[in-house]
Structure formats: structure tokens, C-alpha cells
LOFI-241040 format. One record per residue (C-alpha): x, y, z; residue in three letters. Coordinates in steps of 0.2 Angstrom, whole numbers, padded with zeros to 4 digits, always signed. Example, Ala and Ser with C-alpha at 12.3 -4.5 7.8 and 13.67 -1.06 7.14 Angstrom:
2
+0062-0022+0039Ala/+0068-0005+0036Ser/
***
This chain:
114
+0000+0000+0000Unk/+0010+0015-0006Unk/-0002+0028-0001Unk/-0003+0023+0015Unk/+0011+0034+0024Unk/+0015+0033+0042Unk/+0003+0052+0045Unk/-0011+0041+0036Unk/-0012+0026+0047Unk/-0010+0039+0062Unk/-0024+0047+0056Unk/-0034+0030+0053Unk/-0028+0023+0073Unk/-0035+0040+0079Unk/-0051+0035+0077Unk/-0054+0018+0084Unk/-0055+0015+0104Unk/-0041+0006+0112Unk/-0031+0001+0093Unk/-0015-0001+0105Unk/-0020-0005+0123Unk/-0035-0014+0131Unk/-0042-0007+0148Unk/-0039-0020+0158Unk/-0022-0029+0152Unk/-0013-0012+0145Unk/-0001-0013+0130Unk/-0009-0027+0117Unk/-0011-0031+0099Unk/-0026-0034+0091Unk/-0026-0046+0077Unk/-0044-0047+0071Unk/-0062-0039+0075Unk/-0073-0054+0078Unk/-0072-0047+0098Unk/-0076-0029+0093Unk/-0059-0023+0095Unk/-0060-0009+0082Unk/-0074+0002+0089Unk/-0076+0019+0081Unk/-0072+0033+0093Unk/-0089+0042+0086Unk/-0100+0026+0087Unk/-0093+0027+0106Unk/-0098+0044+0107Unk/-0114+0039+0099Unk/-0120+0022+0110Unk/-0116+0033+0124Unk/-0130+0049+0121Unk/-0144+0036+0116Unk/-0139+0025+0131Unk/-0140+0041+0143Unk/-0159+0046+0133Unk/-0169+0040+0149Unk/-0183+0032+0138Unk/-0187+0020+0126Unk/-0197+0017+0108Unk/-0213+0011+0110Unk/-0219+0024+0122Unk/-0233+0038+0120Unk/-0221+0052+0124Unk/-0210+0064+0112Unk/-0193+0056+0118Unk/-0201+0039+0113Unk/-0206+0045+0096Unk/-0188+0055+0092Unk/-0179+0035+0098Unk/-0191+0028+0085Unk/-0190+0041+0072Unk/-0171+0038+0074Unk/-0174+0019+0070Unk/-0186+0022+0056Unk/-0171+0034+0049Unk/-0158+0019+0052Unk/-0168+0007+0043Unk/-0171+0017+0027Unk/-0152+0022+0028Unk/-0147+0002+0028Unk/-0162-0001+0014Unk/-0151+0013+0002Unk/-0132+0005+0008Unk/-0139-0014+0005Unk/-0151-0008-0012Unk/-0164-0017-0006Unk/-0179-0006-0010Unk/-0191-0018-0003Unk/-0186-0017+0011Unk/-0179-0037+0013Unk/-0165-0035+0024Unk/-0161-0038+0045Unk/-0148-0030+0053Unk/-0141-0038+0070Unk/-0130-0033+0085Unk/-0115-0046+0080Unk/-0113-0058+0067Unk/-0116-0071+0080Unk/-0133-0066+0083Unk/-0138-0064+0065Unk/-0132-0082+0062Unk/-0144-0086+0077Unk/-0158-0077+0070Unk/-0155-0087+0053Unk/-0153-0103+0060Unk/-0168-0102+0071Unk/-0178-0097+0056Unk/-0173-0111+0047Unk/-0175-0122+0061Unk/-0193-0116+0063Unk/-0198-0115+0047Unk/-0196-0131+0043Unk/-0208-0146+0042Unk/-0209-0160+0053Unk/-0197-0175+0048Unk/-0183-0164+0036Unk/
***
């Protein structure tokens, strides 16, 4: 990678959480992601202001509609990024829970005796 000079991948680092030291062990290396290792700073930032929102979708209240509205905007965001104008796509919290969701369906769904 030629373009990649050494103020680039400062730059890059500079925006993940922890790319050179865990909070609990200090100095580590991080070989993969499957754990989360590489967190965004910003989605940080970001899980932390919904978290501190003292409400929830669902509810008859206008913190409740501004969460759902914020869903409803995510979805439709992820319905342009996938192309999938019909809207036939999910979305989990890790790949391990999506493969959960896909084999439970499967499991469900199908008949007695296959």
C-alpha cells in the first residue's frame, strides 16, 4: 500500500477506541475484530448519548417518538447501503446473533421430519 504513509495510518488509529491497549491488560495487539476490538471513537460517542436518553421506543411520549424516528431513519439508511428497495434485509448486534436469528428461522420453518 504505497499511499498509506505513516501520518495516514496515524490518522486512521486515531479513530478507533483502544487500537494499541485494552483497559484491563494495557499494551496489546489486536489481530482481528470478531471481539469488537476496532470500535469507532464516534459510534462510542454515539452508544453513549442514546444510552444516557432516559426512555425507550414504544412509548406515548416525544422522547419515545424522536428514539423511533431515529430507528425508522436507520432502517431506510441500511435499505439505500444494501439496495434493497423492498425493504428485505435484517440487521443484528453481531454476526453471531444474526447467524442465530438465521438458523432459528430455518430451524422453525421447517416441516416435521426434514
Amino acid at each position: 500500500m504505497p499511499d498509506l504513509t505513516p501520518e495516514l495510518l496515524t490518522e486512521i488509529r486515531a479513530r478507533f477506541a483502544h487500537v494499541e491497549t485494552c483497559p484491563f491488560e494495557g499494551e496489546r495487539v489486536f489481530f482481528e475484530n470478531a471481539g469488537g476490538a476496532l470500535t469507532l471513537n464516534s459510534v462510542v460517542e454515539t452508544s453513549a448519548r442514546l444510552a444516557a436518553i432516559p426512555d425507550n421506543q414504544g412509548r406515548d411520549n416525544g422522547a419515545s417518538r424522536a428514539l423511533q424516528q431515529m430507528i425508522d431513519d436507520a432502517r431506510a439508511d441500511m435499505q439505500v447501503f444494501f439496495n434493497t428497495p423492498d425493504r428485505n434485509f435484517f440487521v443484528g448486534e453481531s454476526g453471531t446473533e444474526l447467524l442465530f436469528r438465521l438458523i432459528r428461522a430455518a430451524c422453525l420453518g421447517t416441516p416435521a421430519g426434514r
